[in-house]
DRENVEXRO-201560 format. One line per 8 residues: for each residue x, y, z of C-alpha. Coordinates in Angstrom, 3 decimals, always signed. Layout:
N
X:Y:Z | ... .
end
This chain:
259
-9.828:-15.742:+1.108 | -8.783:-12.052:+0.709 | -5.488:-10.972:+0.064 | -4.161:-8.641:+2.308 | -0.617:-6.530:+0.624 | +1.033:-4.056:+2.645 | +2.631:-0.937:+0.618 | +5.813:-0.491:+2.313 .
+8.912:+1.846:+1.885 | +10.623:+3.391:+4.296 | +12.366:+6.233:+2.010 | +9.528:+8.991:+1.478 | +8.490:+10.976:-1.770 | +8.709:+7.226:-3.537 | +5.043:+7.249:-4.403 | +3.676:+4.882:-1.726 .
+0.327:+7.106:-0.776 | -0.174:+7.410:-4.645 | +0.578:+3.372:-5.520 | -2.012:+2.460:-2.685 | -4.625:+5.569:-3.577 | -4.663:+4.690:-7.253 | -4.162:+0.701:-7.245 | -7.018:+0.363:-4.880 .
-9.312:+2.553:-7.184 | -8.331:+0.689:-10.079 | -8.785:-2.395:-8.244 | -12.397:-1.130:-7.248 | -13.131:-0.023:-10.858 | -11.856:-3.866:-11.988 | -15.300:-4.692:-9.754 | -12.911:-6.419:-7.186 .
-14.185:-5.480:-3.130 | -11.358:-3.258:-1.843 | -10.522:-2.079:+1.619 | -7.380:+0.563:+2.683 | -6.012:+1.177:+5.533 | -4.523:+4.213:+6.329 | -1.595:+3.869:+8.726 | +0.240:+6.774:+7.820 .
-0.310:+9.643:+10.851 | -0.200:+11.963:+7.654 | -3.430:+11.059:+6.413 | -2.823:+11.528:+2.840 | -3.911:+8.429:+1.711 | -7.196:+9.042:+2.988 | -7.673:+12.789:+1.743 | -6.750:+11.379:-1.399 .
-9.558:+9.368:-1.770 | -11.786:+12.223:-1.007 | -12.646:+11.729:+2.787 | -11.969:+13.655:+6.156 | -8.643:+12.981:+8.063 | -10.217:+14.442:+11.033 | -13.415:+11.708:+10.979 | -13.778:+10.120:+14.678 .
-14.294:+6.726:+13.472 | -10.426:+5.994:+12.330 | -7.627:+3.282:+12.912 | -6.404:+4.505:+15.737 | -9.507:+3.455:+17.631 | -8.965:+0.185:+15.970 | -5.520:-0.291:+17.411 | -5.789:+0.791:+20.580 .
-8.985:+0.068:+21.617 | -9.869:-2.893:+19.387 | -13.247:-1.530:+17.878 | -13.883:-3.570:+15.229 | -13.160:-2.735:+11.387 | -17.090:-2.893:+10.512 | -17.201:-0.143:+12.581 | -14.551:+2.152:+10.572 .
-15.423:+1.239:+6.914 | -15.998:+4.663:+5.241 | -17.446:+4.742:+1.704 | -15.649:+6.544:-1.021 | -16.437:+7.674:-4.430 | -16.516:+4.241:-6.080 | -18.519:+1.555:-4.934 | -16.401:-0.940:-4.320 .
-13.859:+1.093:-2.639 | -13.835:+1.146:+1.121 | -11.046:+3.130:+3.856 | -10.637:+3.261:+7.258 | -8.952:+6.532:+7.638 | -5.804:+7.649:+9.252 | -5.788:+10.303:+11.904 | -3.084:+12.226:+13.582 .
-3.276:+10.683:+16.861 | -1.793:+7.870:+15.187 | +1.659:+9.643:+16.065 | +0.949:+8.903:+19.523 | +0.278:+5.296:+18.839 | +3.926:+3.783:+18.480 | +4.323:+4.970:+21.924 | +1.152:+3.841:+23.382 .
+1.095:+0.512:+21.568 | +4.204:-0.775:+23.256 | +2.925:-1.082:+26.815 | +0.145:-3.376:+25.343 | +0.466:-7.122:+24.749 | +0.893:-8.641:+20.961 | +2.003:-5.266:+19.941 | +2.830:-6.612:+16.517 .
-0.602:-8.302:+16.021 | -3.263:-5.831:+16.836 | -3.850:-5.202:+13.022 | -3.800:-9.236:+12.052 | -6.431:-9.458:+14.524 | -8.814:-7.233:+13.288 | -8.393:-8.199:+9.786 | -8.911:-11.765:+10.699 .
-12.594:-10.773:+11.369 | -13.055:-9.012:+8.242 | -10.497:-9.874:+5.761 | -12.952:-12.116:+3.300 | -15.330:-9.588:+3.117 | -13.069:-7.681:+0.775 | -10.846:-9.648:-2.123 | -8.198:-7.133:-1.810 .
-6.824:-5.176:+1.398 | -4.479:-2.215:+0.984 | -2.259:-1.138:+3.833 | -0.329:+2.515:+3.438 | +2.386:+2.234:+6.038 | +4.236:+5.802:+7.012 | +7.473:+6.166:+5.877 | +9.211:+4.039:+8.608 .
+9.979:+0.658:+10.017 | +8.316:+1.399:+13.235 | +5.880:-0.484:+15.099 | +2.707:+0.682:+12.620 | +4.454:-0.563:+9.820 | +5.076:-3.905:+11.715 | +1.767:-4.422:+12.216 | +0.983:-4.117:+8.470 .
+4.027:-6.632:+7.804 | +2.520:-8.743:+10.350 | -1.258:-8.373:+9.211 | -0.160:-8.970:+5.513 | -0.168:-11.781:+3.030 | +2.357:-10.063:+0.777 | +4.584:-6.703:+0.108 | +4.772:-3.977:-2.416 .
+7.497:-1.686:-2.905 | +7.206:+1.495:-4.821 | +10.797:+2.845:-5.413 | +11.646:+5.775:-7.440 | +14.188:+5.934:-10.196 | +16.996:+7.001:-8.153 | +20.383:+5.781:-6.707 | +19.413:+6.748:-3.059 .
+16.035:+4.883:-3.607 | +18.545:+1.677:-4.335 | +20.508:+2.102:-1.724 | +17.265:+1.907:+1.104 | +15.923:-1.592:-0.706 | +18.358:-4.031:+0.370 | +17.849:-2.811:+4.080 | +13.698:-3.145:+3.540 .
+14.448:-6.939:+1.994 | +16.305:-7.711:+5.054 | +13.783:-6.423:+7.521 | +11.400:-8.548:+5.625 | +12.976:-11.629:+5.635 | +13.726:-10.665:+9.709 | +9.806:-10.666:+9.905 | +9.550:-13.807:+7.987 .
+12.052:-15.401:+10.313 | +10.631:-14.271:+13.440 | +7.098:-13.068:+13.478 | +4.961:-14.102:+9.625 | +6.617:-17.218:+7.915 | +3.456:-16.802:+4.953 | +4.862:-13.371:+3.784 | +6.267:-13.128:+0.506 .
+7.033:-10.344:-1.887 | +4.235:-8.847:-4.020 | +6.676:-6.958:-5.878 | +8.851:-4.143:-6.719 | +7.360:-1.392:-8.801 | +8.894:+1.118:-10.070 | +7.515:+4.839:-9.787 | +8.541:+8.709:-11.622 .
+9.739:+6.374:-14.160 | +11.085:+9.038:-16.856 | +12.674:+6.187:-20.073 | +14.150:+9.241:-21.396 | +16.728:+9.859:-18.808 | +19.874:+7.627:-18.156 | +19.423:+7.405:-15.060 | +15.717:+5.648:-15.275 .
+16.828:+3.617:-17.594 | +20.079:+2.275:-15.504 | +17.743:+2.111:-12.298 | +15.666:-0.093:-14.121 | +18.542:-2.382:-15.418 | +20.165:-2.422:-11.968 | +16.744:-3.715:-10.332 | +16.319:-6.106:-13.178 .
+20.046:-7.997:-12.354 | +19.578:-7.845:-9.092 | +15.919:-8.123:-8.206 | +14.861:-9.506:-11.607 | +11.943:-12.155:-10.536 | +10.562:-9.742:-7.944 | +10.211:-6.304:-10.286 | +7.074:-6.124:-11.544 .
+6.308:-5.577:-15.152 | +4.147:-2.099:-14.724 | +5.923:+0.793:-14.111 | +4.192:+4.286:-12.875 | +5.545:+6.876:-15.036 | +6.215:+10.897:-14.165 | +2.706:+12.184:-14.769 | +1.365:+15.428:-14.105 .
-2.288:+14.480:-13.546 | -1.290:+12.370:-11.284 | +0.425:+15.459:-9.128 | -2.885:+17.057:-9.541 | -5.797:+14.719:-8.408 | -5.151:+14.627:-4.709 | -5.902:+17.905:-4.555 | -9.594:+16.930:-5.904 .
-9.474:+14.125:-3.298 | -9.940:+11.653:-6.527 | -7.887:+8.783:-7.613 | -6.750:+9.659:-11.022 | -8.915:+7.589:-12.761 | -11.746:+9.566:-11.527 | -10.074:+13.102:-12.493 | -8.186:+12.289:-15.925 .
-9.185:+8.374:-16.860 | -7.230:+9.050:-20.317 | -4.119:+9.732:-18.652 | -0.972:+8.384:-18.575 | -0.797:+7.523:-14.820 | -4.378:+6.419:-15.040 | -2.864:+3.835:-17.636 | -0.268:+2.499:-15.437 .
-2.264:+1.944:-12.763 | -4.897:+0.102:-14.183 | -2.110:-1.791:-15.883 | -0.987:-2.365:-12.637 | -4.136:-3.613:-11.095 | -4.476:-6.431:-13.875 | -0.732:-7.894:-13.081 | -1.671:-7.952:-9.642 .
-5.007:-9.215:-9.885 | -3.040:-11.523:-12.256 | -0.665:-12.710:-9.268 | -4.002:-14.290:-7.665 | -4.550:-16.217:-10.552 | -2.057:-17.764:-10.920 | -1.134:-18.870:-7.805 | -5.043:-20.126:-7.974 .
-4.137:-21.956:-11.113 | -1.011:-23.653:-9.420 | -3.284:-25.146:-6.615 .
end
């Protein structure tokens, strides 16, 4: 069965649209089937990866009117590498969504249709706990956090862990925690360096061992509309999320293994 992992973080500028642009090439280049979904109204997931936020086939038509994923699939620049793109009616859509029944579950159900025709599904939620991002917590079988080396950044992650474990409670008992990854990590400053060791003694079994460092390339491919592997593959941040891509491809084996 697919794995489905929402990208979730309700603090912007942590590196969320980058963590889900770049894992799910480097997933794609691994030669595992990916699929994104873009449920950020912003659309910069989906420009990143090189395709139209203005294309008339998008999520919102998904949500609302229940056409089915198939139908929204867009190709990208790597073969294995699929999106259904965001558009900016989805602003409207926490409004409109409430007056319709299972609110929460319109996502899950589409995904139940198509989930196993991809091994990994990547869900960019906007930078909010609204009712988009509920869907994705909802739709998904686990969570990733980017959160950026900074005290304010700390501050916002026990409130996320509790509004998972709410969801959990209440709405998807199978969630669990993908991980906490750690993004515009600089080891030179203090401060990185006592972010890190603050996660690690607090949230030590749930921080990942990859960490996304402060890379200009990075910066610069979205305005190619190319993952960063495709614009600078010998780059740092190209590193790191590759590196990344093999500890989560990892998680899947193991939990395989332990069957």
């Amino acid at each position: 069965m697919g794995k489905v992992i929402a990208v979730v973080n309700q603090k912007g500028g942590v590196g969320k649209t980058t963590t889900v642009v770049n894992l799910s090439a480097s997933l794609a280049a691994a030669e595992r089937d990916t699929l994104v979904i873009d449920l950020d109204p912003q659309g910069n997931t989906t420009s990143g990866l090189g395709v139209s936020k203005n294309h008339q086939d998008n999520i919102y038509h998904g949500l609302l009117f229940a056409r089915p994923l198939i139908e929204l699939y867009l190709k990208t620049q790597l073969p294995q590498l699929r999106i259904v793109p965001a558009h900016r009616d989805l602003a409207g859509a926490e409004v409109e969504l409430q007056s319709i029944p299972e609110r929460e579950f319109r996502l899950k159900s589409l995904l139940q249709k198509t989930r196993n025709d991809f091994e990994f599904t990547l869900i960019d939620c906007p930078p909010s706990l609204g009712l988009l991002t509920l869907n994705a917590l909802c739709a998904a079988d686990s969570v990733l956090v980017p959160i950026q080396c900074e005290y304010f950044a700390l501050e916002g992650l026990a409130d996320l862990l509790e509004t998972l474990r709410r969801v959990q409670h209440q709405l998807n008992p199978n969630l669990a925690l993908e991980g906490i990854l750690l993004t515009m990590y600089d080891e030179r400053t203090n401060l990185a360096r006592q972010v890190k060791d603050d996660l690690n003694k607090h949230f030590g079994g749930s921080l990942l061992k990859s960490t996304i460092p402060r890379n200009i390339r990075l910066g610069e491919a979205p305005s190619f509309g190319k993952p960063v592997l495709l614009y600078d593959i010998k780059s740092k941040g190209a590193e790191a999320y590759l590196h990344l891509a093999r500890e989560i491809i990892s998680h899947g084996s193991q939990k395989k293994s332990a069957r």
